[in-house]
BALUM-936511 format. One line per 8 residues: number of its first residue (from 0); their letters; for each residue x, y, z of N, C-alpha, C. Coordinates in pm, whole numbers, plus 50000, padded with zeros to 5 digits. Each point is the difference from the previous one (the first is absolute). Example, Ala and Ser with C-alpha at 12.3 -4.5 7.8 and 13.67 -1.06 7.14 Angstrom:
0) as) 51319 49431 50780 49911 50119 50000 50090 50120 50000 | 49965 50105 49928 50082 50119 50006 49923 50109 50073 $
# end
This chain:
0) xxxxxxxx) 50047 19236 50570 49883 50017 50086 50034 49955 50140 | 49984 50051 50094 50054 49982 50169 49843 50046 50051 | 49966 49888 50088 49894 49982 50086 50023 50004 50132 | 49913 50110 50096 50031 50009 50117 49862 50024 50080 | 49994 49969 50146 49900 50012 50067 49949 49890 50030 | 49896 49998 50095 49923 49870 49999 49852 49962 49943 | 49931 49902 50062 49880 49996 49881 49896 50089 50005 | 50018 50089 50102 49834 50093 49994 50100 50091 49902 $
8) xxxxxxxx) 50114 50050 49960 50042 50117 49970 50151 49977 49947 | 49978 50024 49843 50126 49987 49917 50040 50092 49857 | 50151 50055 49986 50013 50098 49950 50083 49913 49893 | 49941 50038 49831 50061 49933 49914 50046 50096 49897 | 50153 49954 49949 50063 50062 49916 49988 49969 49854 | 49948 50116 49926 50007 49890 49908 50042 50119 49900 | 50058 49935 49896 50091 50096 49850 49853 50038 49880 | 49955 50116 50012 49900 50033 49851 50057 50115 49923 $
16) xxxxxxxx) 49994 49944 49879 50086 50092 49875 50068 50096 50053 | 50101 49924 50013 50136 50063 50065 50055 50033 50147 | 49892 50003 50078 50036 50067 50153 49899 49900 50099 | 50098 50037 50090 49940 49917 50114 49899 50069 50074 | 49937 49895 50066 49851 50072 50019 49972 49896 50161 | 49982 50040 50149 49951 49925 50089 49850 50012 50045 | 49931 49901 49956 49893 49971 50050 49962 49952 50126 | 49934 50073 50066 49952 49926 50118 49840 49919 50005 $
24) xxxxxxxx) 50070 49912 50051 49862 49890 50020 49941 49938 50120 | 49876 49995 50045 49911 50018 50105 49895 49852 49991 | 49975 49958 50093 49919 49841 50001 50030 49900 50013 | 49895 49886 50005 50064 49908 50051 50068 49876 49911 | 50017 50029 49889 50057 49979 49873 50145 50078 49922 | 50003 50075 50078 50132 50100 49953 50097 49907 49979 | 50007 49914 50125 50131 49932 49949 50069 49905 49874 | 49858 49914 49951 50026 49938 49909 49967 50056 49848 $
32) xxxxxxxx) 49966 50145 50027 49940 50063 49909 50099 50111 49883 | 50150 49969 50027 50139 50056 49936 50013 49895 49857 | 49929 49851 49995 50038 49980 49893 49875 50001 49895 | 49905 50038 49976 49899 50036 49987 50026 50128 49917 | 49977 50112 50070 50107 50102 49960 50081 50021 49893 | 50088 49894 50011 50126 49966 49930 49988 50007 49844 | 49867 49881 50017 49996 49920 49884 49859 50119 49932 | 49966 50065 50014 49912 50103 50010 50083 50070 49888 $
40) xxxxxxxx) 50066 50038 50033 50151 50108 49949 50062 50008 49912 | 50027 49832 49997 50091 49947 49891 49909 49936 49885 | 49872 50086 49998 49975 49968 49872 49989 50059 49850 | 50051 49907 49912 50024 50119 49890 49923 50074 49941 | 49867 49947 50015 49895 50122 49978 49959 50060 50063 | 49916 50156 49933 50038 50080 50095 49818 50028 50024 | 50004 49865 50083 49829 49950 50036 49946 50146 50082 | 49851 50011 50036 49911 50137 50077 50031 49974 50143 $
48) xxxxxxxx) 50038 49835 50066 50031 49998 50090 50119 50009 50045 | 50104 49998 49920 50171 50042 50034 49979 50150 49948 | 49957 50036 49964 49997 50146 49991 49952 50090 50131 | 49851 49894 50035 49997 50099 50163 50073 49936 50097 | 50007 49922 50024 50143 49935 50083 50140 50080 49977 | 50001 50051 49936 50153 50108 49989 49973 50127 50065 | 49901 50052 49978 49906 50129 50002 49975 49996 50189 | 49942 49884 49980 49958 50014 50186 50119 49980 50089 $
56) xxxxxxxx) 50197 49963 50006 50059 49937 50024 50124 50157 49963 | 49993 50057 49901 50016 50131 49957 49962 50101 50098 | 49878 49996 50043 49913 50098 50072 50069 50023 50139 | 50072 49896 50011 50034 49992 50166 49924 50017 50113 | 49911 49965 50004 49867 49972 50078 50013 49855 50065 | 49988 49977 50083 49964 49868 50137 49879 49914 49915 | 50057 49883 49957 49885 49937 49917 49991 49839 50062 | 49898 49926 50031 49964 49913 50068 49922 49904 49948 $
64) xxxxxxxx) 50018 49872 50018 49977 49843 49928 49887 49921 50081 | 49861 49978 49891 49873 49960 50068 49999 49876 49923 | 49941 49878 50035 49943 49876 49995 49897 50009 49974 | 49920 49923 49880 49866 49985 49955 49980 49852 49942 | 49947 49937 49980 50003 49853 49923 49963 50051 49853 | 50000 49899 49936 50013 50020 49865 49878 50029 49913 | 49856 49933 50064 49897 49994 50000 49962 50140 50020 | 50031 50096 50108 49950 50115 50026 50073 50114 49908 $
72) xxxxxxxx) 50132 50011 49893 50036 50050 49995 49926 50138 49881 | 49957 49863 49878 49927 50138 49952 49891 50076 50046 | 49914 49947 50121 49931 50114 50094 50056 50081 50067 | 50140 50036 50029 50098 50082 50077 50031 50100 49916 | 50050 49968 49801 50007 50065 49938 49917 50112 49962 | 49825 49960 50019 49912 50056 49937 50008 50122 50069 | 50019 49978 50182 49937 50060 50087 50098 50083 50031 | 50142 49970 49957 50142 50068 50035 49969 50138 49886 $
80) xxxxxxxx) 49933 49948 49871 49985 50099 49948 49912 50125 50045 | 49895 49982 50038 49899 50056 50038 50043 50113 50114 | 50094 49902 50117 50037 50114 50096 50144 50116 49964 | 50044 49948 49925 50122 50084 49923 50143 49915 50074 | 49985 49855 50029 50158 49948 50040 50083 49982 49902 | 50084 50027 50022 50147 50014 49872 50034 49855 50070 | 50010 49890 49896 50047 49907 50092 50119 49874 49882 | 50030 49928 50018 50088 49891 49885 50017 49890 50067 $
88) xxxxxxxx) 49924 49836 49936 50008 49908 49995 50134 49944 49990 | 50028 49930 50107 50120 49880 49950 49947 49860 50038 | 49993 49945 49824 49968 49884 50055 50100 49912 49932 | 49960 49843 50063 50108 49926 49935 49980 49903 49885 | 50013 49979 49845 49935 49921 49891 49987 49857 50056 | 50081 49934 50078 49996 49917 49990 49876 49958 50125 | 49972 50079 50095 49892 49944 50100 49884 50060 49964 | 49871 49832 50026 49858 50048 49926 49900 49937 50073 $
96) xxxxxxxx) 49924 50054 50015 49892 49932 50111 49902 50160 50036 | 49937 49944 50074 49877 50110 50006 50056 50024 50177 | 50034 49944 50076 50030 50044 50142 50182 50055 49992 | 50043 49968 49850 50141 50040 50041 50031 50129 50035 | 50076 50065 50076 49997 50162 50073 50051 50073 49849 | 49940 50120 50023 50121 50087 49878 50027 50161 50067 | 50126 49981 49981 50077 50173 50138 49977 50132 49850 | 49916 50026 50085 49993 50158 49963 50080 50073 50063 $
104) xxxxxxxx) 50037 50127 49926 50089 50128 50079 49969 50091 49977 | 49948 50121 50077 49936 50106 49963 50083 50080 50168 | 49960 50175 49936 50048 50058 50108 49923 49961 50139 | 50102 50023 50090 49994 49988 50150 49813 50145 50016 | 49994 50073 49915 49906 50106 50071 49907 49967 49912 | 49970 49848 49909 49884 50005 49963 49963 49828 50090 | 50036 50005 50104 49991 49838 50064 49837 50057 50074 | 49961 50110 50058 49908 49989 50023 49881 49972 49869 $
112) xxxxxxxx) 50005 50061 49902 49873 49948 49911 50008 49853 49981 | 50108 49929 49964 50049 49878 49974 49901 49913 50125 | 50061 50076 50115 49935 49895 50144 49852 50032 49921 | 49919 50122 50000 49901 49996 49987 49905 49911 49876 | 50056 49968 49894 50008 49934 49873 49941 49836 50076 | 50096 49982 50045 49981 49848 50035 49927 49979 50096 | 49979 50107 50112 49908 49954 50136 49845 50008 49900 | 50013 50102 49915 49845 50022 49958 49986 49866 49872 $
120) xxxxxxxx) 50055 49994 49933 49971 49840 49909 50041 49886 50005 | 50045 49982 50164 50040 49877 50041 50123 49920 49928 | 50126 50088 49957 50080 49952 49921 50088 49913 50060 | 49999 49834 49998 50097 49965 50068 49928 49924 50098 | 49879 50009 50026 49916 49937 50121 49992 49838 49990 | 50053 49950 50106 50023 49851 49978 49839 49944 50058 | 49949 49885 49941 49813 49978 50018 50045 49888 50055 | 49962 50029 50144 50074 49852 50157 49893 49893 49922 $
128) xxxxxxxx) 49826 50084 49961 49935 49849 49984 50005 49916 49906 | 50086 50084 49865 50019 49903 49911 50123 49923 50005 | 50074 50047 50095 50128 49898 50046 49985 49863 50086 | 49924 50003 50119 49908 49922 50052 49931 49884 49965 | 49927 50085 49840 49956 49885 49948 50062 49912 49889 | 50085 50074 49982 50115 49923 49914 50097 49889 50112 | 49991 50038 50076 50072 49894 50097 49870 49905 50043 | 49839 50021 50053 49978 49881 49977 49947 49923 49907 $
136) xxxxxxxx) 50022 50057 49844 50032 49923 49903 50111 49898 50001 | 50125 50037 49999 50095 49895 50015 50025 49907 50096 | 49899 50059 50126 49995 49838 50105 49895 49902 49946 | 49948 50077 49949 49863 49867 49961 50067 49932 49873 | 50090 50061 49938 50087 49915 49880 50073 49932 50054 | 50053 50037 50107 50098 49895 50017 49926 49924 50085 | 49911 49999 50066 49907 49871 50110 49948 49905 49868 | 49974 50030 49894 49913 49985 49893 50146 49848 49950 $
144) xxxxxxxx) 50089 50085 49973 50088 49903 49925 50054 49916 50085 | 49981 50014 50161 50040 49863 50026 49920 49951 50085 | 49830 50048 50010 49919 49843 49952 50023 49896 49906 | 50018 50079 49825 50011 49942 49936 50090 49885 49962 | 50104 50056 50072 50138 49904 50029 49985 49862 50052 | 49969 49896 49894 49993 49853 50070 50126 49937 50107 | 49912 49957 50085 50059 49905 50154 50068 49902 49937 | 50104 49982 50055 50056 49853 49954 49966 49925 50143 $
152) xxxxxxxx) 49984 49890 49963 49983 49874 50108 50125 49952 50056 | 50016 49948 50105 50085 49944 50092 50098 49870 49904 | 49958 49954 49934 50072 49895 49922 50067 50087 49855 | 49938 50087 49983 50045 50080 49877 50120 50075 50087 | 49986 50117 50113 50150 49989 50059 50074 49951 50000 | 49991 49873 50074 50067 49845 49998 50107 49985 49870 | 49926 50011 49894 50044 49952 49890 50097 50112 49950 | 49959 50084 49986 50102 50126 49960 50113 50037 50103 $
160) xxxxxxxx) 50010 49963 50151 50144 50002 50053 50060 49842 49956 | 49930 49913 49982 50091 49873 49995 50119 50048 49806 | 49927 50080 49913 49992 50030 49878 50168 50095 50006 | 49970 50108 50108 50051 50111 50023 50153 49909 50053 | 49944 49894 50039 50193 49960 50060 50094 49941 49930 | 50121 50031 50041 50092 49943 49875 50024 49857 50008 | 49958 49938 49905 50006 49803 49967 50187 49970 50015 | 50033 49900 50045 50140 50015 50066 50002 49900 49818 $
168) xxxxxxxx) 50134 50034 49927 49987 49907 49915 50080 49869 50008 | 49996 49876 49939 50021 49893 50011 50160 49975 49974 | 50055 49944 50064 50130 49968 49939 50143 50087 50063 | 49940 50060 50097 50087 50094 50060 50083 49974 50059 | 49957 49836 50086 50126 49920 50109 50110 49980 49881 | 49950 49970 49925 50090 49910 49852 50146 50110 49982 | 49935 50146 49986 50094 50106 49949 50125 50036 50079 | 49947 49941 50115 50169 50018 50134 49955 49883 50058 $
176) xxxxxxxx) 50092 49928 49968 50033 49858 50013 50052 49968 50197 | 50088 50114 50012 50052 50039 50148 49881 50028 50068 | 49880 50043 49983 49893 50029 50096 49898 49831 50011 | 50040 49941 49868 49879 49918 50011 50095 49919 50088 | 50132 49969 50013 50015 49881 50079 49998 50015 50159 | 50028 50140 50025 49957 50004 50114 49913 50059 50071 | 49866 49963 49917 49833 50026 50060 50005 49882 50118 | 49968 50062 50098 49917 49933 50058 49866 49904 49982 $
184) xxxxxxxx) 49945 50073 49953 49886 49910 49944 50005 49977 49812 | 50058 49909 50009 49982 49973 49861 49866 49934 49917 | 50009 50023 49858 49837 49976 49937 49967 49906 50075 | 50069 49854 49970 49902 49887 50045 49964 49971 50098 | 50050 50073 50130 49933 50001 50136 49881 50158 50001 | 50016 50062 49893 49911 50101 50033 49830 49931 49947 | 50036 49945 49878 49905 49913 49964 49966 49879 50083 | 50052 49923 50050 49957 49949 50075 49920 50037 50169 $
192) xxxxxxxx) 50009 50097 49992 49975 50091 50109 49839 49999 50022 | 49908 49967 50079 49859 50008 49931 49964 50144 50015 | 49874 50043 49864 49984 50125 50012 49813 50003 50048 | 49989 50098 50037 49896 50026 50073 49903 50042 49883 | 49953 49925 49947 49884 50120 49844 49859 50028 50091 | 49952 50125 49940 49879 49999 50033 49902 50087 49905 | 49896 49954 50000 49940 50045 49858 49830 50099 50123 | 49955 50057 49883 49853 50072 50062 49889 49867 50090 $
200) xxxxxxxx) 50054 49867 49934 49878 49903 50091 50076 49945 50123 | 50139 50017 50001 50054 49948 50118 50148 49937 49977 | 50052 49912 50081 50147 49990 49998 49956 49869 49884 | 50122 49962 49918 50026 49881 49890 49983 49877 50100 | 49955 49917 49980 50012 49837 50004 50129 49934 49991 | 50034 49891 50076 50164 49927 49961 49969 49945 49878 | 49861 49939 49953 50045 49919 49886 49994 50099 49903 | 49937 50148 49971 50030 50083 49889 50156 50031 49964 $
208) xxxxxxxx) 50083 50017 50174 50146 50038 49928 50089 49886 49960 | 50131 50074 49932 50071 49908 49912 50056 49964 50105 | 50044 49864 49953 50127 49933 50110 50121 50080 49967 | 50087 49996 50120 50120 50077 50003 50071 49919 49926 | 50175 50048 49986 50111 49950 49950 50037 49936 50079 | 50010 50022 50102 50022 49860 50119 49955 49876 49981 | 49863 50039 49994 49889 49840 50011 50094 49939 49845 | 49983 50065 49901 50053 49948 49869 50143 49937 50052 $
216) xxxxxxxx) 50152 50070 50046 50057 49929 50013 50025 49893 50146 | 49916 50025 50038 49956 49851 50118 49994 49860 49861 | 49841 50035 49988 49973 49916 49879 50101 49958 49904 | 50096 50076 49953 50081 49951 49898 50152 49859 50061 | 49986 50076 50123 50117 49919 50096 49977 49908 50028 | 49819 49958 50044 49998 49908 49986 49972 49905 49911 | 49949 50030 49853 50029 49947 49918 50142 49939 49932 | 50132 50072 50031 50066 49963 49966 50060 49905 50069 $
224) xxxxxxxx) 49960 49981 50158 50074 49885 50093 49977 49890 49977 | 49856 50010 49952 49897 49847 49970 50084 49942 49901 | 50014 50081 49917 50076 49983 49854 50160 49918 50029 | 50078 50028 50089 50110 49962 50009 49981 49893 50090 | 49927 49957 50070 49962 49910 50092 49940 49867 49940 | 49928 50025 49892 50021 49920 49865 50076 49958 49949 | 50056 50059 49957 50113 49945 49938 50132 49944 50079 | 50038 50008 50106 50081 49921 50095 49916 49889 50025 $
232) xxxxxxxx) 49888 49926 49984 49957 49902 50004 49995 49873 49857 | 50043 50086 49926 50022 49921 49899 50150 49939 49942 | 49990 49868 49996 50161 49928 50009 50107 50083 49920 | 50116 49968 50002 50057 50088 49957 50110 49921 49950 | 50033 49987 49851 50066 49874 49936 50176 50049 49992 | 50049 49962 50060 50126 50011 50048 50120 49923 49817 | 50055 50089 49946 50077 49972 49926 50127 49927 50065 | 50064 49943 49916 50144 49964 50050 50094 50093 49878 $
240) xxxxxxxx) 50082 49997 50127 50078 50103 49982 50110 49987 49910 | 50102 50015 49881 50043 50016 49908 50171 49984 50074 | 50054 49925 50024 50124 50030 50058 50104 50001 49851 | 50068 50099 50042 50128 50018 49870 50084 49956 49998 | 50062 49877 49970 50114 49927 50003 50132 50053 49973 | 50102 49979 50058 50150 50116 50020 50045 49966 49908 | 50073 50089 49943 50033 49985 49868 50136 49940 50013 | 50050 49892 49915 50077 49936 49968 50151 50083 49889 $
248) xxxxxxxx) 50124 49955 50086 50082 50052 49880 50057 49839 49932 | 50015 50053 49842 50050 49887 49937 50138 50038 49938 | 50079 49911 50045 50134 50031 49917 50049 50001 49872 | 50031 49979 49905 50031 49956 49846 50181 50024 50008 | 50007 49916 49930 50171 49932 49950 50049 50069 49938 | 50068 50109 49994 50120 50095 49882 49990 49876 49898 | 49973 50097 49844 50061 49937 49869 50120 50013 49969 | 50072 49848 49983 50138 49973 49947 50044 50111 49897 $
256) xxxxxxxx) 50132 50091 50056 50033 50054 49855 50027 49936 49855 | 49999 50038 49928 50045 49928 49900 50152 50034 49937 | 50062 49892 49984 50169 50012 49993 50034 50038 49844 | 50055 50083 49949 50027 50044 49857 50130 49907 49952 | 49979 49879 49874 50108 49935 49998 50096 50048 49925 | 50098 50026 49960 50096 50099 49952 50070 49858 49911 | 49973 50052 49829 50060 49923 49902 50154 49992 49984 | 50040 49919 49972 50143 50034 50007 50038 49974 49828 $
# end
């Protein structure tokens, strides 16, 4: 199958029991309207509508592709009958809806009854006021749902970005040993550092906060001076000292051999 032309006007090849056959096609649908066709063709039964679809395509006659929604279609049928249009549905199984389009193809010299078909029973007529009011249906739904939508309060914000941030976790100086020693500010001067609290009635009191680590080791230093300052006041009993006397060598006297007297 080889497709040529552009979209008002396209000539399609197509193979029926045995021989090739070019159809020409007219509208503003021609173009997408070759696989349609196709599948029209290739079916194995030998349905009333692939039968006139061969017949009208056979004829070699100029045949042309109209738009109707889906809703209007069996009023097109009734009335197609009535005026004598030879015409064949292609639609597609899988699309369903009442506004979905469905391409008819009928000859190019029955487009005037066709026009006339639809101007006289309004086939296809889009209703502006029921569109209108379907749109201001959905503003009043949506104004509707977010009245309903409860306000959060200024402290409920508050609370959900403090929530939303990532908590730094504990123990992290510990894990690189090389960063903690050379902080600048290390814990116990950060703690000792005073911090500014402030609550909804106003700033904290000195006597509510904790004493720092400082004040603690002030306090401890000087507890321990008192402590040693004490105790250098108390006598201090002096041992005597153990001197080790030099050790002495003593001589001892060789034992006399003893003489073996030999008997005679």
């Amino acid at each position: 199958m080889t497709n040529g032309g552009d979209a008002a006007e396209q000539v399609v090849r197509l193979s029926l029991e045995g021989f090739e056959v070019a159809a020409k096609l007219s509208g503003a649908a021609a173009k997408n309207i070759a696989v349609l066709l196709v599948s029209v063709l290739k079916q194995e039964q030998k349905t009333k509508g692939k039968a006139r679809l061969t017949n009208m395509i056979k004829s070699g006659k100029e045949l042309k592709v109209f738009s109707i929604p889906n809703k209007d279609l069996k009023k097109f049928t009734e009335q197609a009958k009535r005026y004598g249009v030879l015409y064949c549905v292609l639609r597609d199984k899988n699309t369903k809806g009442d506004n979905v389009p469905i391409d008819i193809i009928a000859r190019a010299e029955d487009a005037s009854k066709i026009q006339r078909i639809v101007e006289r029973f309004e086939l296809g007529k889009v209703d502006k006021a029921a569109i209108v009011t379907e749109s201001q249906k959905a503003v009043e739904k949506r104004d509707a749902l977010e009245k309903d939508k409860p306000t959060k309060s200024k402290n409920e914000i508050i609370t959900e970005e403090a929530v939303r941030k990532p908590i730094q976790k504990e123990g992290y100086s510990q894990s690189n040993p090389t960063v903690a020693k050379t902080d600048k500010n290390p814990p116990s001067r950060q703690n000792s550092e005073p911090v500014d609290m402030q609550t909804d009635k106003g700033t904290v009191s000195d006597r509510q906060r904790k004493p720092s680590v400082k004040a603690k080791l002030d306090r401890y230093k000087a507890q321990s001076k008192q402590q040693k300052e004490a105790e250098r006041k108390e006598p201090e009993v002096s041992k005597p000292e153990v001197k080790n006397a030099p050790a002495q060598t003593v001589h001892q006297q060789p034992k006399p051999k003893s003489k073996n007297v030999k008997e005679r």
